[in-house]
Structure formats: structure tokens, C-alpha cells
N, C-alpha and C positions, 0 to 999 in steps of 0.2 A: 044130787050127790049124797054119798050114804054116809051121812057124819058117825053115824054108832060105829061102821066097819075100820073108818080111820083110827078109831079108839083103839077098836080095837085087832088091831095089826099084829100079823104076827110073820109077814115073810122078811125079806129082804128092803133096805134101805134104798136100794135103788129099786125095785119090784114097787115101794110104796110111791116114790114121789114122781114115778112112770105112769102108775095109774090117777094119782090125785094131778100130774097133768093134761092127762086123757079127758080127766073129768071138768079141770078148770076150760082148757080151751073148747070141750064143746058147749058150756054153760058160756063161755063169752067173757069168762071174768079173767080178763087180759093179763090187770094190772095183778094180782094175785096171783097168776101164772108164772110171773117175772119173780115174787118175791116168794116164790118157792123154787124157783130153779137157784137161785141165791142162796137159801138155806140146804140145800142139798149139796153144791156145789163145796158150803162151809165143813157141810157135816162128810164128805168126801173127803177132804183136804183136813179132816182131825182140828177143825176150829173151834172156836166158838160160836154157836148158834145165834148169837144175837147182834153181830158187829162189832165185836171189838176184838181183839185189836184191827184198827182202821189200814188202811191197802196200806199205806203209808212207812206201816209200822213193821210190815211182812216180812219176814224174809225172802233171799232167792232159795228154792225157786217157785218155792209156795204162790209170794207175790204175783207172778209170770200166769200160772196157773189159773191162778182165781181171777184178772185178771182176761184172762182168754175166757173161760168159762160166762165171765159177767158179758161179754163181745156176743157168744154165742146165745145166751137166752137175750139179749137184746136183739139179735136178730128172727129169732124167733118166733117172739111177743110180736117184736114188728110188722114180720112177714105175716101173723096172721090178722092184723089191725088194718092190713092195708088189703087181702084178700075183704073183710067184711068193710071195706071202702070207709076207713076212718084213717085218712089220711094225715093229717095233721096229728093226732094221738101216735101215731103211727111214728112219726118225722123224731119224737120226744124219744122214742126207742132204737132207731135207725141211726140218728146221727149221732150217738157216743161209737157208736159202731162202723161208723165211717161207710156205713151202708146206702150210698145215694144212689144207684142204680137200679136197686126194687122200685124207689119211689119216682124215679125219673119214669120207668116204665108204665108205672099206673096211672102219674098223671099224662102219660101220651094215650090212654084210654079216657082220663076222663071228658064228660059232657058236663060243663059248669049250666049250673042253674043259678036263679037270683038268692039262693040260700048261699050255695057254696061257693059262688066267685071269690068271693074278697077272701076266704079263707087259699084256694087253690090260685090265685096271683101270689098272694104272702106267700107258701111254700115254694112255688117255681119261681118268681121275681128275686123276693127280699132274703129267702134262704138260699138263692141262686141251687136248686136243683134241675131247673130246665129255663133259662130264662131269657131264650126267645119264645117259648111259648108263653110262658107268665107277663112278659111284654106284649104279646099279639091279643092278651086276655084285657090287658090293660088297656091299648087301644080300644079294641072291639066296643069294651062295655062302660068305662068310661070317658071315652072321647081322648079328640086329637089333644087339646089344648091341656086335658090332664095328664097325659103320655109322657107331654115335652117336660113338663115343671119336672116329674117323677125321674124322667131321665137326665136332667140337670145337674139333678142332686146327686143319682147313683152312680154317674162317670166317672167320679174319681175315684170310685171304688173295685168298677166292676173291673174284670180282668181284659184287656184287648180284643178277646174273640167273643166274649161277652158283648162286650159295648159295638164292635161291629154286629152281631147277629141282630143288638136291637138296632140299630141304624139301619139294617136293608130293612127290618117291618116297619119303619118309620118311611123308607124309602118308595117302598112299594105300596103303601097307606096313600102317602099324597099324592105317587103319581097317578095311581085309579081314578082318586077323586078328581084331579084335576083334569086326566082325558074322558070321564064322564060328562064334566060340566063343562068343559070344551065341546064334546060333542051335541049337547044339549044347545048352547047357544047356538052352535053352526045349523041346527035342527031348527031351531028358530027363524034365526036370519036368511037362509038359503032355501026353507023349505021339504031339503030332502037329508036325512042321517048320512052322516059320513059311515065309510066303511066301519067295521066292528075291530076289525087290523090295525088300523091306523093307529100310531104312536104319537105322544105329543109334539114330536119336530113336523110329521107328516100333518096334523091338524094345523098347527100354527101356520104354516107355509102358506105364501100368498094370502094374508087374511090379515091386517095389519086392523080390519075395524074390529078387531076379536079386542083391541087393548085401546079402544077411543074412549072418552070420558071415564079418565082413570080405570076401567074396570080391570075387574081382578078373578078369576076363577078358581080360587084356590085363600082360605087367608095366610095374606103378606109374612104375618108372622109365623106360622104353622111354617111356611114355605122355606125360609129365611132359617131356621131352628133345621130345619131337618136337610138342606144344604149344607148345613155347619157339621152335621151329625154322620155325613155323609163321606168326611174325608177319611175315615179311618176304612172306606171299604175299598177292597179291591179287587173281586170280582166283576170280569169285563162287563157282562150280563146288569149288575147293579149298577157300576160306576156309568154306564151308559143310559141309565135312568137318570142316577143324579145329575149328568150332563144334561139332560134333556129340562129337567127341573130348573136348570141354572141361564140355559139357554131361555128359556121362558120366564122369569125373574128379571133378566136384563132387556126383557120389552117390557117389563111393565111401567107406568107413570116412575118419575125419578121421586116422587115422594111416596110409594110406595117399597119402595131400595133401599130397608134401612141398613145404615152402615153395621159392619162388624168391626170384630176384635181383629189386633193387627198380627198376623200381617194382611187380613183380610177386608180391610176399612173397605174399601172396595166390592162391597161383597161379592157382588155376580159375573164383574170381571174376574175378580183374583180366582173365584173356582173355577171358572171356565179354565183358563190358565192349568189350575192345579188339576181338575181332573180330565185336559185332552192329555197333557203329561202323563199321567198313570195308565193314560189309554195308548200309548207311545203315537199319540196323533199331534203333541206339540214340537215337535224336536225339540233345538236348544234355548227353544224361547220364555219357555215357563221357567226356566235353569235361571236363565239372565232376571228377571222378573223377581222372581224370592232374592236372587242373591244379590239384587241391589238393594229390597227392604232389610235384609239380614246385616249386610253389610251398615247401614245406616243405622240399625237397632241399637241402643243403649241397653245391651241384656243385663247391667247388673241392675238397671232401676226400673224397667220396662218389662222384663223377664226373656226368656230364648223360645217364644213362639215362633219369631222368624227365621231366626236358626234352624230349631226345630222341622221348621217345614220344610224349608233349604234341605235338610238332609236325609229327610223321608221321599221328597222327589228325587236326589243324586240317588238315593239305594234302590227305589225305584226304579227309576231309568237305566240300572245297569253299570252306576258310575261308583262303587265301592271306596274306589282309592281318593277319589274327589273327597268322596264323603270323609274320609280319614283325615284331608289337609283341612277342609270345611272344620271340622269340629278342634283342630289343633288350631285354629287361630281363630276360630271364632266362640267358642264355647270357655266361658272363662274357666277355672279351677271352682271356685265356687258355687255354680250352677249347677241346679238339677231338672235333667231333664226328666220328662213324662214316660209312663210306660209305653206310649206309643212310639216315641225315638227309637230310629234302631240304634242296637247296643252295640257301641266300640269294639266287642269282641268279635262279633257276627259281622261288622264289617270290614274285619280283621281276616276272619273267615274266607269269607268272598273275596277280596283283594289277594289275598295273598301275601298283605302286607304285616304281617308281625313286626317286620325293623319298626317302621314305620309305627306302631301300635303303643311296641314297649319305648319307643322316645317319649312318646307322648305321656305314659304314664310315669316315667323316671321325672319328666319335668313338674308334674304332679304328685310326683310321692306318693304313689299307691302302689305298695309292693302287693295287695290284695289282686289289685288288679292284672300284675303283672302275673301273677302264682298264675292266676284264674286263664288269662290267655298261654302259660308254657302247657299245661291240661288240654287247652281246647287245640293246640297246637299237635299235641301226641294225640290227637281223636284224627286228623284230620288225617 
């Protein structure tokens, strides 16, 4: 870069800092790049060169302007931080700029090595840019048992379609391993490989010494975690895995069956239940099933798990307007449910039931709510 020539300049203000960006981005000097597109943008806008007065202080539509201009050399810097595969410097530029789609695209190129895992998990996991892939990274390189603790934590946070995308790589995690090592032992005991096809219901079938002296082909708790993990999916495809996992679960020794959270104490009963219902292979049995745990729940001290599932199976299954009476006598005023619950409105939607909607919110005194479904009512 010719520092004497910067001296001394003599075209144009945008001529100059077109070319001293020419010169910074192919020298690499990123960060430098960005805080000359800044000073240009001030010195465009009749500022002050050096920051002040701060965004804050701007007027319209000055403000508006500098503003956008700061958006665009942040996407800029970014876009070329992530072409030289410096991703995470990259992310620092990208996200005031609300730019997660360059970076979603590069990390669907990249090839992690043992440098750069733990950096590109934290970008696709923890800054949730891609994070079923930052979850399958997770798995892959630090194991099943660190997966589940990680994903524990992050459920309450992650959004619905999140937290299911990592549920099926959880899904599809354990059921490999355990039709591998199913078919391993059957390679053992019988001599000859089962077929390569074969699923875990077709493996287990007729084979009851597959689970003699308590053994376990899969661990108990890995198994148990990602069953739990499992109810939020609902493609056939998945849900007909996690069946097959739950199905497999409930032969194993009773002390390897540890119980769960209610309404699930039952573990590998209560899924089978829940997930032939989602696969419409229970009819109204899994219905009766929750809604007698629901019905017996103490939700103010206990919380509305059982409810909850109660009405994720009726929306499920087709039964909207159930859902609606469901939640009006059993869902206290007080209670909040999870973002997994479907929403009073949506089920308002589907039924067709708006009378029925806004009783229930008049007896609640939530005119928000009510606002919220006349709107979804003129969409419909």
C-alpha cells in the first residue's frame, strides 16, 4: 500500500477511500477496512470524522443513513472474512447486520478439523446459525453422552424447529448404533449377519435372547434421553424410529426402565402410547391414556406437563375443538405453557372455533388475546 500517495491525494473523496478499499481488502486488513468505510460514510454525511456526535444523538435522517451505510460495510468486511474462511471474525461483522445466511452457507461447506470444531459448533450450535448441523458436530466429535447434557441445557432456549432438528440427529444417532450392535450380536449368536435392511423392530423379532441377562445394546440412559427428546418430532419417517427405540426400551430388564418425568413415569409405555397416536396407529387410546394423567394432575403444584401432552396429542390427532374444551377446564389462568403447546389461537384456527376461544379469554381477562385472535380471525 503506497502511504506517500494517501498523503498525498488530490482526486475525489469517494475516488480516495474506493481505492484505499481496494488496497485494504486485498492486503487482508479486514478490520481496517470497516473503519474506513465508517469514516467515509461520516465524512459523506458532513460529520464528524472521529465519532461524535454518537448514532444516538443524530438526527433523522442523517441517523437512518449512517445507520444503513454501517449494515453495509459490515456486510462487506464480513462477506470477505468468510470468503478467506475466517468464520467466526466474520460472525463479529455479520450479526449487527443481521446477515446469517452467508454464514449459514459457509458453514454448510465447511470440513471441521480438530483446530476448528469447537469454534464452528459455537457458531452453528450456540449462535444458533445452523444448528442441526452444529448439533451433528457435536455428536460426531464429542460423543453421545456430551450431546444430551448440551442439549438439556439448550431446550429451553432453542426455538421448536430447532429443538426438533436436534431431536431427529439424536434420533438417528441412537437408532444406527443400536441396529448395528443388534446386528453384531445376532452375527455372534447365530453365526450368519442379518440382512443390511433390516430395522430394529425386524432385528428384535423372534429373538427374545437378544435381552437375557439384563443386556442392553445401546446405553439405558442415552436411550431413555433421546426417547424424551423425541416427542417433539413429527415426521412419520422419525417418529417411526423413535417408535422402534421405545419399542426396544420396553424389552429391556425392568431395571434398566428408568422412570421419567410425568406424565411419562412410565417411560417406554407412555411413548409407545404417545408416539403410535402421532403416527394415527393408536386411535382413541393414547386420548383416554393422557387424559386420565391430565385429568389427575395437580397443574398449580406439579406443573401442566400432562395437560400439555393432552393437547399436543388432541391437535395431533385432528381433534382442535377438544383441544379448546381441554385447555378451558383444565389449564388454569395462571399457567404457562411451553413453546411446544399448540397456541389457543392456532387452535382456534383449525376448529373454527373463535366463540368458543374468546369465552375462554373473557374468563381470563386477556383482551390481548382476544385483539390477537379478532386479527387472526380477518386472516382466515
Amino acid at each position: 500500500m503506497d502511504l506517500q500517495a494517501i498523503c498525498n491525494w488530490s482526486g475525489t473523496t469517494e475516488e480516495l477511500f474506493g481505492q484505499l478499499a481496494r488496497d485494504l481488502a486485498d492486503a487482508g486488513r479486514w478490520h481496517e477496512l470497516f473503519e474506513a468505510r465508517l469514516v467515509e460514510a461520516r465524512a459523506r454525511l458532513g460529520l464528524s470524522l472521529v465519532g461524535s456526535p454518537t448514532l444516538d444523538e443524530l438526527p433523522e435522517p442523517t441517523r437512518s443513513a449512517l445507520e444503513n451505510d454501517y449494515a453495509d460495510a459490515c456486510r462487506e468486511v464480513g462477506g470477505l472474512m468468510v470468503d478467506a474462511g475466517r468464520l467466526r471474525e466474520a460472525w463479529q461483522y455479520l450479526r449487527p447486520a443481521g446477515e446469517k445466511r452467508m454464514l449459514h452457507a459457509a458453514l454448510a461447506q465447511a470440513v471441521p478439523t480438530d483446530e476448528s470444531i469447537e469454534h464452528l459448533i459455537e457458531l452453528a450450535l450456540y449462535e444458533g446459525i445452523d444448528v442441526e448441523r452444529g448439533f451433528g458436530w457435536l455428536v460426531g466429535h464429542y460423543g453421545t453422552c456430551n450431546a444430551i447434557t448440551t442439549l438439556e441445557g439448550l431446550a429451553p432456549q432453542l426455538p421448536p424447529d430447532d429443538l426438533a432438528a436436534c431431536a431427529a440427529v439424536m434420533v438417528r444417532h441412537i437408532e444406527r448404533e443400536l441396529r448395528q450392535n443388534l446386528a453384531e450380536h445376532i452375527c455372534q449368536q447365530e453365526g450368519a449377519a442379518p440382512s443390511d435392511d433390516a430395522n430394529v423392530g425386524q432385528l428384535m423379532e423372534g429373538r427374545d435372547w437378544l435381552f437375557a441377562a439384563q443386556a442392553s445394546h445401546v446405553d439405558a440412559s442415552h436411550l431413555a434421553a433421546t426417547v424424551r427428546f423425541a416427542r417433539v418430532l413429527e415426521h412419520p419417517q422419525l417418529v417411526e424410529m423413535a417408535l422402534t427405540l421405545t419399542d426396544y426400551g420396553a424389552r429391556l430388564d425392568p431395571t434398566l426402565q428408568y422412570p421419567g418425568d410425568a406424565p411419562f413415569e412410565e417411560i417406554y409405555p407412555a411413548h409407545q402410547h404417545f408416539f403410535r397416536a402421532t403416527l394415527g396407529q393408536d386411535g382413541g387410546e393414547a386420548i383416554e391414556y393422557f387424559r386420565n394423567l391430565a385429568e389427575a394432575a395437580d397443574v398449580e403444584n406439579e406443573g401442566a406437563a400432562a395437560v400439555e401432552t393432552l393437547l399436543v396429542l388432541l391437535d395431533r390427532s385432528g381433534n382442535p375443538a377438544e383441544a379448546l374444551e381441554v385447555y378451558a377446564k383444565l389449564v388454569p389462568p395462571t399457567a404457562r405453557l411451553t413453546a411446544l403447546a399448540p397456541r389457543l389461537v392456532d387452535l382456534a384456527t383449525k376448529a373454527d372455533g373463535w366463540d368458543r376461544y374468546e369465552a375462554i379469554l373473557r374468563e381470563r381477562d386477556d383482551p390481548v388475546g382476544i385483539a390477537l385472535g379478532v386479527l387472526a380471525r380477518q386472516r382466515v
